[in-house]
C-alpha positions as CSV (number, residue, x, y, z in Angstrom):
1,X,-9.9,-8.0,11.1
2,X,-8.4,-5.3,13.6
3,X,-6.9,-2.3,11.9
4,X,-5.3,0.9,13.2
5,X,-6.0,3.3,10.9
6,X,-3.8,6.9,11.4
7,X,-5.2,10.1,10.3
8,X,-8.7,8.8,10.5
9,X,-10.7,11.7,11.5
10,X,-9.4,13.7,8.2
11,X,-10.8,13.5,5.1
12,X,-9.4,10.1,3.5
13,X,-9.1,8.6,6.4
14,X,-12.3,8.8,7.7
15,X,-14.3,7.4,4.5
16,X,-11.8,4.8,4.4
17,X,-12.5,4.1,8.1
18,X,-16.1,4.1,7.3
19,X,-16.2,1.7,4.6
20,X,-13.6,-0.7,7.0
21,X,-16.5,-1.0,10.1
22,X,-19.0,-1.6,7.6
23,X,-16.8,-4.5,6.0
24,X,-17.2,-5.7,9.7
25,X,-13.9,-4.8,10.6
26,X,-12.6,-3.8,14.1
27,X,-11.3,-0.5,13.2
28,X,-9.2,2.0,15.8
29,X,-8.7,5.5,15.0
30,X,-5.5,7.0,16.2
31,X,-5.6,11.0,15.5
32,X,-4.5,14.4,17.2
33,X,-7.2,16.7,15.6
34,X,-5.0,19.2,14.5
35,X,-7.2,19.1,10.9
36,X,-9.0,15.9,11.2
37,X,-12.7,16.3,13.0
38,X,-14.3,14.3,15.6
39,X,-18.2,14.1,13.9
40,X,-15.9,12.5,10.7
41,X,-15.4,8.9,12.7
42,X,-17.5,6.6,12.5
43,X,-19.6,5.5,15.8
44,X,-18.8,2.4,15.5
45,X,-15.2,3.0,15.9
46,X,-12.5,3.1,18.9
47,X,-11.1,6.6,18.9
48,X,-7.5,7.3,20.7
49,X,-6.8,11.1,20.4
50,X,-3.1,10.9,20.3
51,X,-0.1,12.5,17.9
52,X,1.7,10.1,16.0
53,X,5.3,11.6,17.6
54,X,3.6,10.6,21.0
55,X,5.4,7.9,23.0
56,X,2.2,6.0,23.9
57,X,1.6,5.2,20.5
58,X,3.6,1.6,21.6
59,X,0.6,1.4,24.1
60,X,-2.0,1.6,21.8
61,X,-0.3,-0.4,19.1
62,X,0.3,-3.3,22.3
63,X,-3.5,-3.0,22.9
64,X,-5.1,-3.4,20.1
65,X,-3.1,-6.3,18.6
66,X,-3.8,-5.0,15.4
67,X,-3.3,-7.1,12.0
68,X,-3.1,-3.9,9.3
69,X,-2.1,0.3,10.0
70,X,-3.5,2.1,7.2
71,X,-1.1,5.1,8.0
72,X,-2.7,8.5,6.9
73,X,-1.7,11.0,9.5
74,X,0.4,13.6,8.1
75,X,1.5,17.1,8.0
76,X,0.1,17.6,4.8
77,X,0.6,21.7,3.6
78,X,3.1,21.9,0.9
79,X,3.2,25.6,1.5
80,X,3.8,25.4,5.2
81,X,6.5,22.8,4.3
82,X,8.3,25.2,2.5
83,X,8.7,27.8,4.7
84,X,9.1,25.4,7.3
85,X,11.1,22.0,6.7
86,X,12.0,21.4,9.8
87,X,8.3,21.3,10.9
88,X,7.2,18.9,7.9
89,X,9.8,16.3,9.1
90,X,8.9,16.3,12.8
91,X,5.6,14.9,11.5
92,X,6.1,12.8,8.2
93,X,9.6,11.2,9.2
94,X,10.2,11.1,12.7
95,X,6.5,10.8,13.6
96,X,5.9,8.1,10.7
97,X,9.2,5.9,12.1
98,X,7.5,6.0,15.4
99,X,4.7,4.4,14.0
100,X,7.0,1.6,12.2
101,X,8.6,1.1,15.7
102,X,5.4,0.4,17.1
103,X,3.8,-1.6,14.2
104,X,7.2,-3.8,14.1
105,X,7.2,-4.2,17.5
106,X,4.0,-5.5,18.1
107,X,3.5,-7.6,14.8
108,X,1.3,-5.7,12.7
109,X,1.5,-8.0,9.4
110,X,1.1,-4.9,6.9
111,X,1.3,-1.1,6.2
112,X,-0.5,1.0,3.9
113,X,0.4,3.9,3.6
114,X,-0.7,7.3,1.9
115,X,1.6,8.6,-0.3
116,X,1.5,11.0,-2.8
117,X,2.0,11.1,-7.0
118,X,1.5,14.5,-7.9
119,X,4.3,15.8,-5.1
120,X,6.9,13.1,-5.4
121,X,7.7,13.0,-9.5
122,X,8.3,16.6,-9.4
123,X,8.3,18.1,-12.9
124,X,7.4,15.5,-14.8
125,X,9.0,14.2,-17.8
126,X,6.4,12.0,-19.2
127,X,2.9,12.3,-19.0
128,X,1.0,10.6,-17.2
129,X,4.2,9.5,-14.9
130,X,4.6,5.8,-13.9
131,X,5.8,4.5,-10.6
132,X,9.4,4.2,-12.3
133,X,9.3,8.3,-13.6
134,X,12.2,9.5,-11.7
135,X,11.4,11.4,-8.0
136,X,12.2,14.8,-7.8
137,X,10.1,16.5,-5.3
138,X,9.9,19.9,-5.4
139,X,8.4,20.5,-1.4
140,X,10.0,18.9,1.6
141,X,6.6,17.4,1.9
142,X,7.1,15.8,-1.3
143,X,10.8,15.1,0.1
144,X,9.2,13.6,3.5
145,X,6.4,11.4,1.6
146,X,9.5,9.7,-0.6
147,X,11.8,9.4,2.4
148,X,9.0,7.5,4.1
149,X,8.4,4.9,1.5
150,X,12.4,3.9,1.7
151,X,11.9,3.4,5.8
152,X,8.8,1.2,4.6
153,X,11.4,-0.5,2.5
154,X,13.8,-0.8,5.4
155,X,11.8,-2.3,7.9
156,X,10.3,-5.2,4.7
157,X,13.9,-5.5,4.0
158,X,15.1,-5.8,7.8
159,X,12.3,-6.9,9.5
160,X,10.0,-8.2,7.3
161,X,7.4,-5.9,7.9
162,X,4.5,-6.1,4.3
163,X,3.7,-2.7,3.0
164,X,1.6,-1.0,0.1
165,X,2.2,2.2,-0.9
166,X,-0.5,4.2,-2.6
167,X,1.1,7.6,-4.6
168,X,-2.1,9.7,-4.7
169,X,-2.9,12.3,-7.4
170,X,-5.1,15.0,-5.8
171,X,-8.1,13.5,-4.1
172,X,-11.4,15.6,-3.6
173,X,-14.6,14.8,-2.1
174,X,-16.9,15.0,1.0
175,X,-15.2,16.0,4.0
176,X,-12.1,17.8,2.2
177,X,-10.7,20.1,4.5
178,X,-11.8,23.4,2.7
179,X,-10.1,25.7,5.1
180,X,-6.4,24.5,4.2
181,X,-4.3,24.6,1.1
182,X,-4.4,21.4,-0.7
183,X,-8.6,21.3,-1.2
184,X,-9.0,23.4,-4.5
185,X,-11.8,21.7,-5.3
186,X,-13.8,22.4,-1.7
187,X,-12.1,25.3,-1.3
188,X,-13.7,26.4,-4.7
189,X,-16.9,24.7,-3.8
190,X,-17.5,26.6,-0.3
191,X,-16.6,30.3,-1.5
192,X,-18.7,29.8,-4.6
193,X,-21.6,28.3,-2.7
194,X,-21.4,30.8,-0.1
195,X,-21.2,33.8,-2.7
196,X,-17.6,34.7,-2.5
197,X,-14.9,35.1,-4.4
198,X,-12.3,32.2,-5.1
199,X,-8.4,32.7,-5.5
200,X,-6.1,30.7,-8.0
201,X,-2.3,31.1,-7.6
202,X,-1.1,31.4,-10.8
203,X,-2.2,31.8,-14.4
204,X,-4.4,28.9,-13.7
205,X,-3.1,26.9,-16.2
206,X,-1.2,24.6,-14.1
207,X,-2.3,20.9,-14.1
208,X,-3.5,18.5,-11.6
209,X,-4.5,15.1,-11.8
210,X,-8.2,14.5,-9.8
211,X,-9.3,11.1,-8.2
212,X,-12.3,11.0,-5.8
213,X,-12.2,9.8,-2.6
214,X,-14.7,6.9,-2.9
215,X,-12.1,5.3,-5.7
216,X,-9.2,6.2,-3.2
217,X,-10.9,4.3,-0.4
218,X,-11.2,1.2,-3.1
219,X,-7.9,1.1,-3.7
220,X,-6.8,0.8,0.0
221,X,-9.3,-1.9,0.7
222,X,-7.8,-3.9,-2.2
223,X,-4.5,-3.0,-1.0
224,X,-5.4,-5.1,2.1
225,X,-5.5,-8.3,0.7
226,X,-1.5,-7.8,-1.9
227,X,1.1,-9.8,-0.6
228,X,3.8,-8.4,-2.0
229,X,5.4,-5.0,-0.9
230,X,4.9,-2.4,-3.8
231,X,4.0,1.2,-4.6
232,X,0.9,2.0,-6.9
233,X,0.3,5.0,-8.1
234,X,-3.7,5.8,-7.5
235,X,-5.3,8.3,-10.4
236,X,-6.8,9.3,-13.4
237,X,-4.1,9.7,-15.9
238,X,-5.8,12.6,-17.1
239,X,-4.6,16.4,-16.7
240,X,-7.5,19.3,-15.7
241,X,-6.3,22.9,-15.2
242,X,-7.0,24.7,-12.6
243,X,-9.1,27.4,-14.8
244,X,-11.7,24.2,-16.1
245,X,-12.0,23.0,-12.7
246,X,-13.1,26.4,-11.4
247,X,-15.9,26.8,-13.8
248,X,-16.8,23.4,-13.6
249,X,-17.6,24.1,-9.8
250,X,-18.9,27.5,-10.9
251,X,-21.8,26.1,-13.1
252,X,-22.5,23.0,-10.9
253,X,-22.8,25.7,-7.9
254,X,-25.0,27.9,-9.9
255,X,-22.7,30.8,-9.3
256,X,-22.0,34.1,-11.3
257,X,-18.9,35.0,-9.2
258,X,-15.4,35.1,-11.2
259,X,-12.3,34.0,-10.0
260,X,-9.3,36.2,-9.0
261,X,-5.6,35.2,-9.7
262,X,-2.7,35.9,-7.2
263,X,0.9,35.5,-7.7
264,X,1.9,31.9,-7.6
265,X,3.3,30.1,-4.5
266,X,6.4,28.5,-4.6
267,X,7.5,24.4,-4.2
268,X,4.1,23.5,-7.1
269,X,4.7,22.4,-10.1
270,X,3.4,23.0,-13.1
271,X,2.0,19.9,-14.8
272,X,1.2,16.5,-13.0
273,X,-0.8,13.5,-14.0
274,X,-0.3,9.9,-12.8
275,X,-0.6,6.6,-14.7
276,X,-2.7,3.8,-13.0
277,X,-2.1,0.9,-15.3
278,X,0.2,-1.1,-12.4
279,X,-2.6,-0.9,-9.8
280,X,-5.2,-2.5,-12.5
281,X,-3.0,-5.3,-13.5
282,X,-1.6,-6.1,-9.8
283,X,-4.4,-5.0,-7.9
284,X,-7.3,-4.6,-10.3
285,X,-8.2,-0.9,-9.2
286,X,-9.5,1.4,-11.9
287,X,-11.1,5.0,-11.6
288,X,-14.3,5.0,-11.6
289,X,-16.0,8.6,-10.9
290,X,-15.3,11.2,-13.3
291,X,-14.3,14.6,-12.5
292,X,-18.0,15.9,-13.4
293,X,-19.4,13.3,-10.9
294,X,-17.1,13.9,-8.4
295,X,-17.5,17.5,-8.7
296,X,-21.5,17.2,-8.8
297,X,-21.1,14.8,-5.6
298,X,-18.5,17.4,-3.5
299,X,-21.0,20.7,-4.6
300,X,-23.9,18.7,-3.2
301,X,-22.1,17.6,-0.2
302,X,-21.2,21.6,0.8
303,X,-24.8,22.4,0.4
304,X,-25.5,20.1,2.9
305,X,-22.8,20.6,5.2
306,X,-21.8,24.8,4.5
């Protein structure tokens, strides 16, 4: 099959890209570079370093005739979308409806895209939250990532145009970005590893729901194959503090450093977990790496790669 797959020299995007070329898949990787890296895509892979926003995207999507966009890029720092809404949009709206243009135009059969869970539900009212909790993002990121699934609903509802949308709780793994914001868990990883100090924002008490990447990529490649147009939510169901996650690292790192708390930053909530029971019964998707696994699997990673 030939795929487009935006975003895919960051971290989710590129394991998804790697498991799509070794499916056999054609797979084209559309990304600017701003976070993803070039040694994440896969050789096998066509790479076309190009923003999202870009005009030429059309070309590319013309080009490549391509059956299914797995559309990843974003502008993804909830804390830079705060302080700069404007910013956030330029990338998640306008530069996302770009991409719609061009996949409509050019008959891509179905989009799936990465959304989020943890940012759309805002303070949640039940735990874990299901795809019909009511959406009260607290970021314009969160804002952007909702707006975007009602254009995907547009162009099904106008067009035609299939689309999945997967609402991720907080994904960790090889090839997190560990310099930006949303990593805690390589964030944590690389200072501990490298004998430094690690910050939390907050009392640390605050509540996140983990899924690793590998059961992320899973998801997508069964989302391939739904004909319907739906949004899953894609996590654990199960709520870890930041404090537990930290020492969890800590031990698995074999480090004796402590952690130091800052004041907390504002647009994150305080509680968010995810339920996944639609995405086992329509898709058949289940976690299946625990937090200790993953966590065991992302420190050894960072030794490898510090």
């Amino acid at each position: 099959m030939n795929i487009i797959v935006t975003g895919g020299a960051g971290f989710i995007g590129s394991n998804l890209a790697e498991a799509l070329v070794g499916r056999g898949h054609r797979v084209t990787i559309l990304d600017n570079l701003t976070t993803g890296k070039r040694q994440n895509i896969p050789s096998k892979a066509e790479f076309v370093e190009l923003d999202i926003a870009s005009p030429k995207v059309d070309e590319v999507f013309k080009k490549g005739q391509f059956q299914i966009l797995f559309h990843l890029a974003a502008q993804m720092d909830v804390r830079k979308s705060v302080e700069n809404p404007a910013f956030d949009a330029e990338t998640n709206i306008l530069g996302g409806i770009n991409i719609l243009q061009a996949a409509m135009k050019n008959k891509v059969k179905k989009v799936i895209f990465s959304s989020t869970g943890g940012a759309i539900y805002g303070e949640q009212e039940e735990f874990p939250a299901t795809e019909s909790h009511t959406a009260n993002p607290l970021s314009p990121y969160g804002i952007s990532k909702l707006a975007f699934e009602k254009y995907l609903y547009f162009y099904n509802f106008q067009h035609g145009l299939s689309y999945v949308s997967l609402r991720y709780a907080n994904v960790y793994g090889p090839r997190q970005n560990s310099e930006g914001e949303a990593g805690v868990v390589a964030i944590f990883c690389k200072k501990l590893l490298a004998g430094e100090k690690a910050v939390i924002y907050g009392d640390g008490l605050q509540t996140r729901d983990f899924v690793f990447v590998s059961d992320v990529v899973e998801a997508n490649l069964l989302a391939m194959n739904f004909e319907s147009s739906m949004a899953f939510n894609v996590g654990t169901g199960i709520e870890t503090d930041i404090n537990t996650v930290f020492e969890r690292i800590k031990k698995c790192a074999g480090s004796t450093q402590e952690r130091v708390n800052l004041a907390p930053k504002p647009g994150e909530q305080r509680r968010s977990s995810i339920a996944y029971e639609k995405i086992t019964k329509f898709l058949g998707w289940s976690p299946s790496v625990t937090l200790d696994q993953g966590i065991e699997r992302t420190v050894e990673y960072f030794k490898a790669n510090p």
